[in-house]
Structure formats: structure tokens, C-alpha cells
Residue frames as qw, qx, qy, qz and C-alpha x, y, z in Angstrom:
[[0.000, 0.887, 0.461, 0.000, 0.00, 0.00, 0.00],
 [0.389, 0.270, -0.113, 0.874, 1.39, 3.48, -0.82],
 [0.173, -0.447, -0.542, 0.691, 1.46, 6.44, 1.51],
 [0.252, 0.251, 0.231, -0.906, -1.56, 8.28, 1.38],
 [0.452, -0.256, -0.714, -0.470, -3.50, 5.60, -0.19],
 [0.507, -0.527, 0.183, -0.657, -6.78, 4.81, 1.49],
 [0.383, -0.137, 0.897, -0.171, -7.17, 1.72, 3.74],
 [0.606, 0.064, -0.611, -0.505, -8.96, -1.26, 1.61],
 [0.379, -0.167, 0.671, -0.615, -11.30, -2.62, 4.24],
 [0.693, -0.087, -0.576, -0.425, -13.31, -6.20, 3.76],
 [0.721, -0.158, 0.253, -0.625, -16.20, -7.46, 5.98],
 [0.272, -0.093, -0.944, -0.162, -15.98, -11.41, 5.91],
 [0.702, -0.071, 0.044, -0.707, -19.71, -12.56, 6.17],
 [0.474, 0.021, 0.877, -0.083, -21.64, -15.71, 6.72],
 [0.070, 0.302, 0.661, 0.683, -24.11, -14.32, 3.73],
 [0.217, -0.139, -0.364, -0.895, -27.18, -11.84, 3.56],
 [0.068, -0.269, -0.904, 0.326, -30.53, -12.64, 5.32],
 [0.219, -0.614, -0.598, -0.466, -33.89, -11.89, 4.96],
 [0.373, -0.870, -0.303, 0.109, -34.72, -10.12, 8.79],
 [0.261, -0.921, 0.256, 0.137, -30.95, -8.27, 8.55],
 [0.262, 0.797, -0.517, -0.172, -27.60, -7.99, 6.89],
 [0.209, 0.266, -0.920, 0.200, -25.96, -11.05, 8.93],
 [0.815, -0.460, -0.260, -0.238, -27.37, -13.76, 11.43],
 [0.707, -0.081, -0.426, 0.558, -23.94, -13.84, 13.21],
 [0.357, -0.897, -0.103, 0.241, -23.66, -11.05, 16.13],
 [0.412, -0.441, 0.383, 0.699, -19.63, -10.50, 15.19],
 [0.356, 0.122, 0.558, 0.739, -20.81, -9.35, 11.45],
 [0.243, -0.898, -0.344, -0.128, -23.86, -7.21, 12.41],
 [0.415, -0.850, -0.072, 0.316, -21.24, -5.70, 14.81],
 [0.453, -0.193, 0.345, 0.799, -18.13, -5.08, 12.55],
 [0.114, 0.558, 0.499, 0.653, -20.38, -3.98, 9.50],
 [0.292, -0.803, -0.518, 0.045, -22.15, -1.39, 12.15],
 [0.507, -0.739, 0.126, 0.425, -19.00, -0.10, 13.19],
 [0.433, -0.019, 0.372, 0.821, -17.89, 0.66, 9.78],
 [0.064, 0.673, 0.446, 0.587, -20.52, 2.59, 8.79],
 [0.273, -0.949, -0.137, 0.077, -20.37, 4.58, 12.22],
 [0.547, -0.503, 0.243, 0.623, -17.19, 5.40, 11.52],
 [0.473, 0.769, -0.177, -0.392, -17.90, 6.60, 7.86],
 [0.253, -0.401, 0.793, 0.381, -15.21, 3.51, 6.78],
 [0.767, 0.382, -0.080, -0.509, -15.96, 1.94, 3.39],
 [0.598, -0.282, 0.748, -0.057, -15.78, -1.28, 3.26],
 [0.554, 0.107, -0.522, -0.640, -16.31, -4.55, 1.08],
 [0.781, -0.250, 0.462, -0.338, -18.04, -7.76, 1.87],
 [0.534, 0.292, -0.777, -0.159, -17.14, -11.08, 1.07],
 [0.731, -0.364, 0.395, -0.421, -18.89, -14.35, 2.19],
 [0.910, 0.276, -0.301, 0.071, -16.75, -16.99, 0.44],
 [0.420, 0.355, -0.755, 0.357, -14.46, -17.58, 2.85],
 [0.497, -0.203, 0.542, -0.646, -16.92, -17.73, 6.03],
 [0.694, -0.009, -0.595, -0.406, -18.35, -21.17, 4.54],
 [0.637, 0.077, -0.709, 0.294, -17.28, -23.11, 7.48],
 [0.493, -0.850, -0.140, -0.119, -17.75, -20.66, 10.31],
 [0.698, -0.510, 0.061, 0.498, -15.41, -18.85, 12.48],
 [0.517, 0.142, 0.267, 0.801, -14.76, -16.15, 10.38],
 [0.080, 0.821, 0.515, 0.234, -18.01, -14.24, 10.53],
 [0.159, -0.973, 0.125, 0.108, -17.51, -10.29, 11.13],
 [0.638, -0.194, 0.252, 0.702, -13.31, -10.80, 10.33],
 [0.160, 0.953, 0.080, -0.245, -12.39, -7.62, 9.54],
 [0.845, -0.041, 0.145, 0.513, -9.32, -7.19, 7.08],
 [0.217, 0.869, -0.232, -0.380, -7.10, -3.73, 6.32],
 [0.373, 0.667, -0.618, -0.187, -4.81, -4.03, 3.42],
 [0.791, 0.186, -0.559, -0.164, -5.20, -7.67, 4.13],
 [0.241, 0.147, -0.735, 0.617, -4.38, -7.99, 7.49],
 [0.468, -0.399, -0.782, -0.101, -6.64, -9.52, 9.75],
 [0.119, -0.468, 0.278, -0.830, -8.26, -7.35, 12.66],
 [0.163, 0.255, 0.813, -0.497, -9.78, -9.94, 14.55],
 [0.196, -0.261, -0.535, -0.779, -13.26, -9.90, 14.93],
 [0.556, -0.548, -0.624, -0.028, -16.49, -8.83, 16.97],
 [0.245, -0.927, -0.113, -0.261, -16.24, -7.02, 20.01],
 [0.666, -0.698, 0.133, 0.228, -13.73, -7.87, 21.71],
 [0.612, 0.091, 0.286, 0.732, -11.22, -7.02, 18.54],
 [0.043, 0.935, 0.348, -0.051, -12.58, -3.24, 18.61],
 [0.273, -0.910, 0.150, 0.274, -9.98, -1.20, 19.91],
 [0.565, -0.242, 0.530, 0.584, -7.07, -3.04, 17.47],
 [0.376, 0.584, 0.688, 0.210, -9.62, -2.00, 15.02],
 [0.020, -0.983, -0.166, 0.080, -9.91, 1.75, 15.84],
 [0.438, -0.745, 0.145, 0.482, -6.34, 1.86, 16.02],
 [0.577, 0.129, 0.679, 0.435, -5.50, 0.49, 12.55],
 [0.235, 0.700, 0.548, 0.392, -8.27, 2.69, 10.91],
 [0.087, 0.075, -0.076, 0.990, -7.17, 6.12, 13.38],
 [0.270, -0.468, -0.352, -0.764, -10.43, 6.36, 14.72],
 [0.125, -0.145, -0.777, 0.599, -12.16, 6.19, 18.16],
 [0.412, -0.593, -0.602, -0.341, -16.23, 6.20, 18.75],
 [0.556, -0.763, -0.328, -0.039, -15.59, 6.81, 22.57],
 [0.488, 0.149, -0.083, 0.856, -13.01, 9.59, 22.25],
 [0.127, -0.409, 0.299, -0.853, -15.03, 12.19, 24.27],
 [0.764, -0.541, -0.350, 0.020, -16.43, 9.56, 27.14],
 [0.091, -0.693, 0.549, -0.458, -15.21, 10.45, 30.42],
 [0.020, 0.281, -0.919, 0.276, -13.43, 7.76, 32.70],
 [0.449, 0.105, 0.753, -0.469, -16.50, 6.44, 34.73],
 [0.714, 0.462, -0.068, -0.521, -18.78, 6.43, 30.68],
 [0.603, 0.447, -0.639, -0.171, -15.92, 4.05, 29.56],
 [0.019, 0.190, -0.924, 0.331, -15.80, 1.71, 32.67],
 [0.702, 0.148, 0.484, -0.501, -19.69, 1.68, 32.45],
 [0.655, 0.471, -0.401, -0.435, -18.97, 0.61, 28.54],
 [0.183, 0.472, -0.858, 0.089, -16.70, -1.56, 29.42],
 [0.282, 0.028, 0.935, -0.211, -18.54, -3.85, 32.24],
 [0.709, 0.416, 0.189, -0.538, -22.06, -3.45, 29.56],
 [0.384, 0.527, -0.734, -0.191, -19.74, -5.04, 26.51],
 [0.105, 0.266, -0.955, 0.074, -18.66, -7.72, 28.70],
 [0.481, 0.162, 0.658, -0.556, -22.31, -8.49, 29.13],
 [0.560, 0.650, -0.183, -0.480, -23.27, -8.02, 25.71],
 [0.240, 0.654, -0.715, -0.063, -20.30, -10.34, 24.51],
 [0.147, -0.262, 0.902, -0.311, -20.94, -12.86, 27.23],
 [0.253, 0.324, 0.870, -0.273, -24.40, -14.22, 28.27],
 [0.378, 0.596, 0.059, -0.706, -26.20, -12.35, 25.39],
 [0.415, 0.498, -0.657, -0.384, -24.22, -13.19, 22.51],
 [0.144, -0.044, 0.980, -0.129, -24.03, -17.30, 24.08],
 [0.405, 0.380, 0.689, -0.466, -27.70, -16.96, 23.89],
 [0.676, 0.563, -0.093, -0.466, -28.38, -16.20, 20.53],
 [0.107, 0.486, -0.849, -0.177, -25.54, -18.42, 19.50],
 [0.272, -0.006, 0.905, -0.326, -26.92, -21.34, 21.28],
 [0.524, 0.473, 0.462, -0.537, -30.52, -20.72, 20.39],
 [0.577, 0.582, -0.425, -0.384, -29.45, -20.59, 16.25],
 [0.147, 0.321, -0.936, 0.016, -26.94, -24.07, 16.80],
 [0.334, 0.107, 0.879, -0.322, -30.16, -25.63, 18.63],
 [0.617, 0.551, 0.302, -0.474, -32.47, -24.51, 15.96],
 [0.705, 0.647, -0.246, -0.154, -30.38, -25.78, 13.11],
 [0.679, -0.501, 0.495, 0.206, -28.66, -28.67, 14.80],
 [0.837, 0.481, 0.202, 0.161, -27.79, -29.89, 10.93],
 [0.360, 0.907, -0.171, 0.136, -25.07, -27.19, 10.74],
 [0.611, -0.639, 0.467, 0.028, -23.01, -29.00, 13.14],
 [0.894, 0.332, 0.294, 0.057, -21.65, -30.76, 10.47],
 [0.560, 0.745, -0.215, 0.293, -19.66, -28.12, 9.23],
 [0.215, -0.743, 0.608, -0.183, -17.02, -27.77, 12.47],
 [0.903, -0.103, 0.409, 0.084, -16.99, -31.96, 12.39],
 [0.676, 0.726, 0.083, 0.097, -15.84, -30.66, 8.73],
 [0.180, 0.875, -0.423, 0.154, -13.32, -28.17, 10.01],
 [0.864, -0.290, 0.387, 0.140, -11.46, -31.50, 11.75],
 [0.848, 0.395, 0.265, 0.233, -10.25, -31.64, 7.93],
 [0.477, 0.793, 0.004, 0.380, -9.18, -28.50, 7.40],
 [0.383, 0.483, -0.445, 0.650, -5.51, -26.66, 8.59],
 [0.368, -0.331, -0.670, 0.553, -5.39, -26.91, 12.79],
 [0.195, -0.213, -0.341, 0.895, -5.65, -23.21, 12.86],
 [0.458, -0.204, -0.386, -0.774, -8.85, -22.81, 11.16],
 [0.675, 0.081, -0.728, 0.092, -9.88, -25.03, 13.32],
 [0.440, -0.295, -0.628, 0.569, -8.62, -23.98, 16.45],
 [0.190, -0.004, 0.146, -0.971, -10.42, -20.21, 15.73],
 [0.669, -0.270, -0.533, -0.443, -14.03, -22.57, 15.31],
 [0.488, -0.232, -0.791, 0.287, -13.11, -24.45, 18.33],
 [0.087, -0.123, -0.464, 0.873, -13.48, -21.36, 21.14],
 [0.550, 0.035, -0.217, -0.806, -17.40, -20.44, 19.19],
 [0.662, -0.146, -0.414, -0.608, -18.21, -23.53, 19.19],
 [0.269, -0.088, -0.840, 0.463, -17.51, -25.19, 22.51],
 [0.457, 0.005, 0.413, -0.788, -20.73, -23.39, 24.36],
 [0.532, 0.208, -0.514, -0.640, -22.58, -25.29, 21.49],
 [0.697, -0.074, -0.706, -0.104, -22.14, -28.86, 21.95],
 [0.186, 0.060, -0.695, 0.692, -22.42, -27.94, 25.63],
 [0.421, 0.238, 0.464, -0.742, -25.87, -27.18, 25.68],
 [0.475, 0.172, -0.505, -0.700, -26.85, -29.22, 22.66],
 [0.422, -0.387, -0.803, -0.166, -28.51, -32.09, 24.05],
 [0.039, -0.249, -0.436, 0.864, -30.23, -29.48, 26.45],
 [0.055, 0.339, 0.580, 0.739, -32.68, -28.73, 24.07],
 [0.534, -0.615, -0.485, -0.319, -35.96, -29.00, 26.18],
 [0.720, -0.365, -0.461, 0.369, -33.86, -28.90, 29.56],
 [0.378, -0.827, -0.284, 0.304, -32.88, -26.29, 31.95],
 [0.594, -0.134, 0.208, 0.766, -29.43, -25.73, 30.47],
 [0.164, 0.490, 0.561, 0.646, -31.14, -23.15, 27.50],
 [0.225, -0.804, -0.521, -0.177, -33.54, -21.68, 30.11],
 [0.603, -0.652, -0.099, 0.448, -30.73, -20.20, 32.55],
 [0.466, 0.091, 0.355, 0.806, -28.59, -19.27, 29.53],
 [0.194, 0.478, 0.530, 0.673, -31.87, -16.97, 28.49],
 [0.538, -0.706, -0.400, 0.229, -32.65, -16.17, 31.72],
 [0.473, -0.559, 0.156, 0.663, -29.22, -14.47, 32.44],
 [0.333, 0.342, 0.485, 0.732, -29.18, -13.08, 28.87],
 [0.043, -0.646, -0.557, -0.520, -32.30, -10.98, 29.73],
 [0.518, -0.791, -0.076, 0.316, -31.14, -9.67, 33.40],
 [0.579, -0.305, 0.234, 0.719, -28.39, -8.23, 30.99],
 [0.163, 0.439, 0.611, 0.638, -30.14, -6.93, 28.93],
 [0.361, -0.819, -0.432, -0.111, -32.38, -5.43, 31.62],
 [0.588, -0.457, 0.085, 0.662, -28.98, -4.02, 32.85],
 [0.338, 0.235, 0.452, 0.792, -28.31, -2.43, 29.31],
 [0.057, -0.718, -0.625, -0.301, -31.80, -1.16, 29.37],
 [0.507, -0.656, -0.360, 0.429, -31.60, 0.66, 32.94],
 [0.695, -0.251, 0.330, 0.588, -28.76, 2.29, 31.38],
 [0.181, 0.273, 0.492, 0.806, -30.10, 3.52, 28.54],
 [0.084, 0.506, 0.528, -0.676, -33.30, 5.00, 29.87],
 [0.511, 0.713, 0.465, 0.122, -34.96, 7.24, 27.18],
 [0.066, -0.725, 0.447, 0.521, -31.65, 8.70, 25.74],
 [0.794, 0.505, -0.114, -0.318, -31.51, 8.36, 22.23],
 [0.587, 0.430, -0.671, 0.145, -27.78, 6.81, 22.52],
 [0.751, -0.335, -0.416, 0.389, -26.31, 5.04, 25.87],
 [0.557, -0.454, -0.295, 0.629, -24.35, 8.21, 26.46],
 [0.244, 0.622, 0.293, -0.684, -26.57, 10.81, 24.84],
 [0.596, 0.723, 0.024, -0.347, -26.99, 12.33, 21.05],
 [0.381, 0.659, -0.592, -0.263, -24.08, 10.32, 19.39],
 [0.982, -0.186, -0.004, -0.040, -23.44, 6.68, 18.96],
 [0.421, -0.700, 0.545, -0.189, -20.73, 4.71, 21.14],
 [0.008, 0.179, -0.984, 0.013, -18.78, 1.50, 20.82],
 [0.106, 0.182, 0.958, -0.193, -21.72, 0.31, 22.78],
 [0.663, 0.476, 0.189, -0.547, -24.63, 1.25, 20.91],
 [0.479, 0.356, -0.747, -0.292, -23.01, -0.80, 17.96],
 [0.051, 0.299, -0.928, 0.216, -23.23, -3.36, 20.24],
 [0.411, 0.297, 0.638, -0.579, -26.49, -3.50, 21.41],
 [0.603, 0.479, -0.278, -0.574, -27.84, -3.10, 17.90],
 [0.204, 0.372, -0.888, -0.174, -25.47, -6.29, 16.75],
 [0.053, 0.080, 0.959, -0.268, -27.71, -8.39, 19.66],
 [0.463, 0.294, 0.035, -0.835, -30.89, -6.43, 19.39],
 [0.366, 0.431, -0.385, -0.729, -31.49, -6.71, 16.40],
 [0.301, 0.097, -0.929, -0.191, -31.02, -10.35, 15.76],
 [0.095, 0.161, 0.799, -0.572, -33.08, -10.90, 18.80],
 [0.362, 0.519, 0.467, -0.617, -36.19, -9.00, 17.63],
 [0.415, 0.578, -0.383, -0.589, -36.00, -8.94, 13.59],
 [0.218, 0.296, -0.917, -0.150, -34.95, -12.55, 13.22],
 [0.634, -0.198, -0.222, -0.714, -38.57, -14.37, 12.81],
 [0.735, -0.218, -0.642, 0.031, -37.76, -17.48, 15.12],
 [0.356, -0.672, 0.320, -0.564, -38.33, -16.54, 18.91],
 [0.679, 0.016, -0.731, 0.072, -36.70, -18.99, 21.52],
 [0.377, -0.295, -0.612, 0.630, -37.49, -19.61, 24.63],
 [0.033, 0.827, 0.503, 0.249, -40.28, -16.63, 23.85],
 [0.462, -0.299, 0.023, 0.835, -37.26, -14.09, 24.66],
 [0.020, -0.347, -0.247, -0.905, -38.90, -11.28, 21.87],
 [0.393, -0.752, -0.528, 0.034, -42.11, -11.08, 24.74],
 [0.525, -0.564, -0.255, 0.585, -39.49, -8.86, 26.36],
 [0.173, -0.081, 0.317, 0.929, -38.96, -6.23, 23.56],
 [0.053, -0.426, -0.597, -0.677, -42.36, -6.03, 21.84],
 [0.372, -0.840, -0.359, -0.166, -44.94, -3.26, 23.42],
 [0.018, 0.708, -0.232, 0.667, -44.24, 0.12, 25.12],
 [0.503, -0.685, 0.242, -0.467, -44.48, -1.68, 28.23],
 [0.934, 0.086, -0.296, 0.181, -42.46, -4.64, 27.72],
 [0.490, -0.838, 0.115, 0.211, -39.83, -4.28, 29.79],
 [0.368, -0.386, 0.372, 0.759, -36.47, -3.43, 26.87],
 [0.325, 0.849, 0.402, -0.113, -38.94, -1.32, 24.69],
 [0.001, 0.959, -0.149, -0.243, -36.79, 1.25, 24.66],
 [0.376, -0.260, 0.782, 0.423, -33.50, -1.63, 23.29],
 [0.509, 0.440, 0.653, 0.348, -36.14, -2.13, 20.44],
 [0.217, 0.936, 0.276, -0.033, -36.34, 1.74, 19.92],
 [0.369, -0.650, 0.575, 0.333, -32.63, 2.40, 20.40],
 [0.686, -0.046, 0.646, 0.333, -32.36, -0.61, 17.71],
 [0.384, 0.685, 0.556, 0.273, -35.07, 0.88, 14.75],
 [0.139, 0.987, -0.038, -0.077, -32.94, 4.38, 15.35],
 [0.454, -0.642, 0.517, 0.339, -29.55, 2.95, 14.69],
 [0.608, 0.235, 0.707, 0.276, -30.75, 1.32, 12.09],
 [0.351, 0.915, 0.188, 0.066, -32.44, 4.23, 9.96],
 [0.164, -0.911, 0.317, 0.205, -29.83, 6.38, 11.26],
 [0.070, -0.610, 0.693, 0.377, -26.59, 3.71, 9.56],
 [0.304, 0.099, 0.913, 0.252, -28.44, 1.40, 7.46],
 [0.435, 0.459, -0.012, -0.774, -30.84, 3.57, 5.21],
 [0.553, 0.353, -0.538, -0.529, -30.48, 0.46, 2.62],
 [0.411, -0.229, 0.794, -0.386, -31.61, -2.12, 4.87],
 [0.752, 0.350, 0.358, -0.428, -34.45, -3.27, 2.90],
 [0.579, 0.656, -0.465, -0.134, -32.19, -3.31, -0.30],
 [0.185, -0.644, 0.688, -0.277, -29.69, -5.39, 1.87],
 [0.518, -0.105, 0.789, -0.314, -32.01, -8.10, 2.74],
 [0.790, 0.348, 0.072, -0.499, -33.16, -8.69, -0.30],
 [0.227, -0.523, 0.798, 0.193, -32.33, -12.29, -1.17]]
């Protein structure tokens, strides 16, 4: 790359989707976070066949990780920073919301897609074939998986969604009826929430009857589905165009 070219940024996907861009949380969140940043990107889902790639972000070909918890290698690479006028206590609340977001949120949609389409297990039995280290970046996603897959019907699923939605109810609290988390601009963590949101309340299969908690002004994270349908207008104006598969 020569100096003062721009960066050449590409989005690995799993592929397009009828309720929203991605069905993986880590490609809902990278793609979210390029467009709040103004970064232009491409996509490409031919290498995400297998899994364990979804949301990989590459500059000039160089992997950035992916998802949330590869943010900040991200911002540096690209010279940018979402939560560059938080003050100290705004970024230690981001911080312990993320790890909530990241943790028993994200596990829960995971889980809930791997139990509703046990057939896809197939492909990581697959990735056995392919190079260790492809492999070993599948292995850390899917371990929660086959840990709660013969749970289906059983408690394991119920606790997982359980604790998802006291975190969520945390997020909420949090947000109150500010248009962002930490007022009239969006933050790391408003990408974030959106990434889980969304899937949660757009994606037409409801487990464990988890969308009860979003839908109606009196549900109790109304205000995570209103937060969601203004991030969206506000960095996806071609949403509809998007989904169209």
C-alpha cells in the first residue's frame, strides 16, 4: 500500500438474510461499526463457509480480529475512536455493559441458532479436515454449542436466556430514554447492542419466547427495540435493499 492511499477494508460474512444484513452477532457488529465510523468497506462471504470467520475484519489484508472484543485493534489500525469524548467512569460503564453483551447475550443467541439448526453442526466436524488453525479459531465459538446441545428442552437453555435478559435489563436501565447510551451520538456500545438487538427481535424465530421482552411500550427493553429501529435508519438507510435475497 502506498502512503496516502486509502485503507482497503473487507467485511468477511456468513451471507445476507432476509430479517438483517448477517445472522452472526460479530458481522452485524463489525459492518455497524464501519458505517459509524464513515469507513468503506467490502463484503465477502466466500471464505466464512465453514464458520469462524463471521464479522473478520481485514485492512490491506491484514486480519483485525473480529467482533467485540477485537474493537480497539480495530480503531487503532483505521485512526479512529467512537468513545473519544467519554469520560473515565462512561468508559468503565462501557466496558462492564460489553462484557455483558459479549458474554451471556451473545451465548444466547448463538446457542438458540446451533439448537435450531442442529444440521449445521456438520460443518465444524468438517473443520477436523481442514488446517489446525482454522480449526482452532471454530473451536473457542463452538464449545458453548455442543455444551448445551442435548439441552434442548432442559434447563441448560432456560438459565442461559434467563441471564441473557437480566443483561439486557442491565443495558436497558442504562439507557433510559436517551436516544444513545451516552446521549446524542453513537458509542462503541450502541453498535453493540444493535449487533444483539437486532437479531433478537427482527430474526422471525423466537426462543425460549425471549422477543415477549422487547415487543410493546411496556415490555420491559422497549426502549433496546427503539434504540435498535434508530440505529438502524440512522446507519443502514439500505436495509431493505440489503435483505433482499
Amino acid at each position: 500500500m502506498r502512503p496516502g492511499e486509502p485503507n482497503r477494508v473487507r467485511l468477511q460474512q456468513y451471507g445476507r438474510w432476509k430479517f438483517g444484513p448477517d445472522a452472526h452477532v460479530e458481522s452485524v457488529f463489525s459492518e455497524t461499526f464501519l458505517r459509524a465510523v464513515d469507513c468503506p468497506y467490502e463484503t465477502d462471504s466466500r471464505l466464512s463457509t465453514f464458520g469462524g470467520d463471521q464479522g473478520k475484519v481485514l485492512v490491506n489484508g491484514k486480519p483485525m480480529g473480529q467482533g467485540i472484543e477485537h474493537v480497539e485493534k480495530l480503531q487503532e489500525v483505521l485512526g479512529v475512536n467512537l468513545d473519544k469524548k467519554l469520560n473515565e467512569k462512561e468508559l468503565e460503564t462501557s466496558s462492564q455493559m460489553l462484557a455483558k453483551l459479549n458474554g451471556s447475550v451473545r451465548n444466547a443467541i448463538v446457542c438458540s441458532r446451533w439448537l435450531r439448526e442442529p444440521h449445521k453442526g456438520r460443518k465444524y466436524l468438517l473443520g477436523a479436515f481442514w488446517p489446525f488453525s482454522w480449526f482452532a479459531q471454530m473451536y473457542r465459538s463452538a464449545k458453548l454449542k455442543f455444551r448445551v446441545m442435548h439441552q434442548r428442552t432442559g434447563p441448560g437453555m432456560d438459565r442461559l436466556v434467563e441471564k441473557a435478559v437480566r443483561d439486557l435489563g442491565n443495558v436497558s436501565q442504562q439507557l433510559g430514554r436517551k436516544k444513545y447510551m451516552f446521549g446524542d451520538e453513537i458509542h462503541t456500545l450502541d453498535v453493540a447492542i444493535f449487533a444483539c438487538v437486532s437479531l433478537l427481535i427482527w430474526d422471525p424465530f423466537d426462543y425460549r419466547g425471549i422477543k415477549s421482552h422487547f415487543i410493546g411500550e411496556n415490555s420491559q427493553l422497549s426502549n433496546l427495540t427503539r434504540h435498535a429501529i434508530r440505529m438502524r435508519q440512522t446507519l443502514f438507510p439500505d436495509w431493505e435493499e440489503l435483505c433482499k435475497i
